[in-house]
C-alpha positions in Angstrom: 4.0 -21.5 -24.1 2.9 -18.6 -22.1 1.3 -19.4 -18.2 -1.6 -17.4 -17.5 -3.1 -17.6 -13.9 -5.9 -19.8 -13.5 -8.9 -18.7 -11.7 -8.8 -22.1 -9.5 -5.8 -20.4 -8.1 -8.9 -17.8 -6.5 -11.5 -18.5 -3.8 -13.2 -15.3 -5.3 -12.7 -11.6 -6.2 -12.7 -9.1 -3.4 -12.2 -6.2 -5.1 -12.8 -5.8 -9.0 -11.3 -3.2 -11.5 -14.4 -1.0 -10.8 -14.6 -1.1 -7.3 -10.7 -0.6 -7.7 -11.4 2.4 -10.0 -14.2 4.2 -7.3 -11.6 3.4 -4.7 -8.6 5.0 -6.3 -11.1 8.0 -7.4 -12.2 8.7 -4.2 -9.2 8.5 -2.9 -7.5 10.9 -4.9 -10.5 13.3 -4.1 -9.7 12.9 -0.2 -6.1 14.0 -0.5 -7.0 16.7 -3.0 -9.6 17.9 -0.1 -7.0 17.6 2.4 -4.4 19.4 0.8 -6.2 22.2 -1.1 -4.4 24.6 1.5 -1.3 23.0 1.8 1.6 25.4 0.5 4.6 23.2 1.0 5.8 20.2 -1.9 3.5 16.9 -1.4 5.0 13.9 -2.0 3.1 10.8 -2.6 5.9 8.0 -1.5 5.3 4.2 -3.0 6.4 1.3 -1.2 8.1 -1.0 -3.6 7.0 -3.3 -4.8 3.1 -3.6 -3.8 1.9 -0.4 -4.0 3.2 0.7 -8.1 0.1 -0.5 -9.6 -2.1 1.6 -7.3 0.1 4.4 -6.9 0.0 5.0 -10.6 -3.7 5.0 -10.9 -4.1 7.0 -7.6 -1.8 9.6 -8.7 -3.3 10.0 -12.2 -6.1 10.9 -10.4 -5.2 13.2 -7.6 -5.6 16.9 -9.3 -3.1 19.0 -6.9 0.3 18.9 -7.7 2.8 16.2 -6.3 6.1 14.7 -7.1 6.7 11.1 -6.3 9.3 8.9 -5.1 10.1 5.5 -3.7 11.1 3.4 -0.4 11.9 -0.2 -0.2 11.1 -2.0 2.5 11.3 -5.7 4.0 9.4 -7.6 6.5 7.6 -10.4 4.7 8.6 -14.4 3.4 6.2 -16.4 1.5 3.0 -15.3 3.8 4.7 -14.6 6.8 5.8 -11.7 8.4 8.9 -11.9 9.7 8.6 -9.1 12.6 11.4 -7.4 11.2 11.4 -4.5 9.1 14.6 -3.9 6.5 15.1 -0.8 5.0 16.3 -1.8 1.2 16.1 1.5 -0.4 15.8 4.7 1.5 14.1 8.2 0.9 17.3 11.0 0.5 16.2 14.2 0.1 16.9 17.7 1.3 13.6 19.1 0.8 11.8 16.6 3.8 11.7 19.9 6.0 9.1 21.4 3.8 7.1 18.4 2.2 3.9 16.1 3.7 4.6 12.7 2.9 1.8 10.6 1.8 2.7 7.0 1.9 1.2 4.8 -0.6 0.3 1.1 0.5 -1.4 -1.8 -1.3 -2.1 -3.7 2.1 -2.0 -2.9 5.9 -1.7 -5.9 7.6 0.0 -5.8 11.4 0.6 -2.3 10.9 4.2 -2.6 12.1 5.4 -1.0 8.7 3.6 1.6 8.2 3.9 2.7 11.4 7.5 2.5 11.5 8.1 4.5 8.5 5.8 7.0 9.6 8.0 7.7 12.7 11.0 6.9 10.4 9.9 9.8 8.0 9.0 12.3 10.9 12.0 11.6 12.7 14.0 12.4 9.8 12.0 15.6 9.4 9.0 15.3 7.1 6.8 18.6 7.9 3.8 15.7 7.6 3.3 12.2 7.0 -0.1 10.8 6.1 -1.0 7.2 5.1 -2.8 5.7 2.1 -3.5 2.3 1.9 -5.7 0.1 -0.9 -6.1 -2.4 1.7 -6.5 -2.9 5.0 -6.9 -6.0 7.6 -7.3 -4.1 10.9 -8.0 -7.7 12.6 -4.1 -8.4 11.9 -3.0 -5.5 13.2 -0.1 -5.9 16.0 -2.1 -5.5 19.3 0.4 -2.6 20.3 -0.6 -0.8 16.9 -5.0 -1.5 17.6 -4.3 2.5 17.3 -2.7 2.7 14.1 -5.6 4.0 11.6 -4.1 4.9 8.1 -5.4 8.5 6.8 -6.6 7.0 3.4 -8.6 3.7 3.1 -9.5 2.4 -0.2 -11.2 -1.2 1.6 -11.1 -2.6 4.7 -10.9 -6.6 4.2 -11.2 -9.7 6.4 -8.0 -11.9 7.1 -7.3 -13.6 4.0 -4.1 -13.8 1.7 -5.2 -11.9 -1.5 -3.1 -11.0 -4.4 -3.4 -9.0 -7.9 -3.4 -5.3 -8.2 0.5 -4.9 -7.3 -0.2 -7.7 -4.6 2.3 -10.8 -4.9 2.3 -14.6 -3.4 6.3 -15.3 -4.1 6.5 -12.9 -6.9 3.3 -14.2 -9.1 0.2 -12.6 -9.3 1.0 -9.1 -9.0 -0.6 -8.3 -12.5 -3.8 -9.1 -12.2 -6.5 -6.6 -12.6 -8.4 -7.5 -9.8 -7.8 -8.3 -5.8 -8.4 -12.3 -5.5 -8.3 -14.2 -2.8 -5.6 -16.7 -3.1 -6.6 -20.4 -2.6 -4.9 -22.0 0.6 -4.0 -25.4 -2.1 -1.3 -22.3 -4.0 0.4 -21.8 -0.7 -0.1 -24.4 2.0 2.1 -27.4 0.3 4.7 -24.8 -0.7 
């Protein structure tokens, strides 16, 4: 027998498929805008595991051209960060000298991430690093980041713990079409 997620598991829908689509659209319009001039490589970099599902529709969208890859990084358990930041799987490449760097996010949440792999990527010689988030929860953001803005914004949200659309609790929920908030009875007894 197949489990399917039940919608008690919600306390609503923040963002639905079309608010997800006019998000990812407008998005893709911003760094098309943006970049129009640019004469170096763009690559739009996801951040494994969260941001594949909105990655893929953002980049189907964005018209200019742009090779992807991948980072892996580590900072969460459960619903807690752990402060920490763990570099699974790196970006290697030679042609970093020449290339902006647009990193892909589902969710900004302290901030701590993002803005350590900006740095991380500048340091190791990115001509330009921009930031694209779905999501973003500027009241969680660390109070030595209140100046971290990402570039790209697809929805700024309130503090809540929401999942679908590439966003897990634990591993579940990633593949549902739609941003939900995740009921507190999911999580808190766990």
């Amino acid at each position: 027998m197949e489990k399917y997620y039940k919608m008690d598991d919600m306390d609503g829908i923040l963002m639905s498929p079309k608010e997800i689509d006019e998000a990812t659209t407008r998005l893709a319009a911003e760094i098309d805008r943006d970049f129009a001039d640019y004469d170096g490589k763009i690559i739009i970099l996801g951040i494994l595991k969260g941001s594949v599902v909105f990655m893929a529709d953002l980049m189907k969208k964005i018209k200019l051209p742009v090779e992807i890859d991948f980072m892996k990084v580590s900072s969460y358990s459960g619903t807690q960060s752990t402060r920490k930041i763990n570099i699974i799987l790196d970006l290697h490449r030679a042609d970093l000298s020449e290339s902006a760097v647009i990193i892909i996010e589902d969710i900004i949440d302290s901030g701590r991430t993002l803005s350590y792999l900006t740095d991380y990527l500048r340091i190791n010689g990115a001509a330009d690093v921009k930031t694209c988030t779905l999501l973003d929860k500027p009241s969680r953001r660390d109070p030595s980041l209140r100046d971290f803005v990402p570039d790209y914004v697809g929805k700024e949200i309130p503090d809540e713990f929401v999942v679908g659309y590439g966003l897990d609790y634990n591993e579940q929920y990633r593949t549902l079409p739609y941003v939900g908030i995740l009921s507190r009875k999911v999580y808190e007894n766990n």
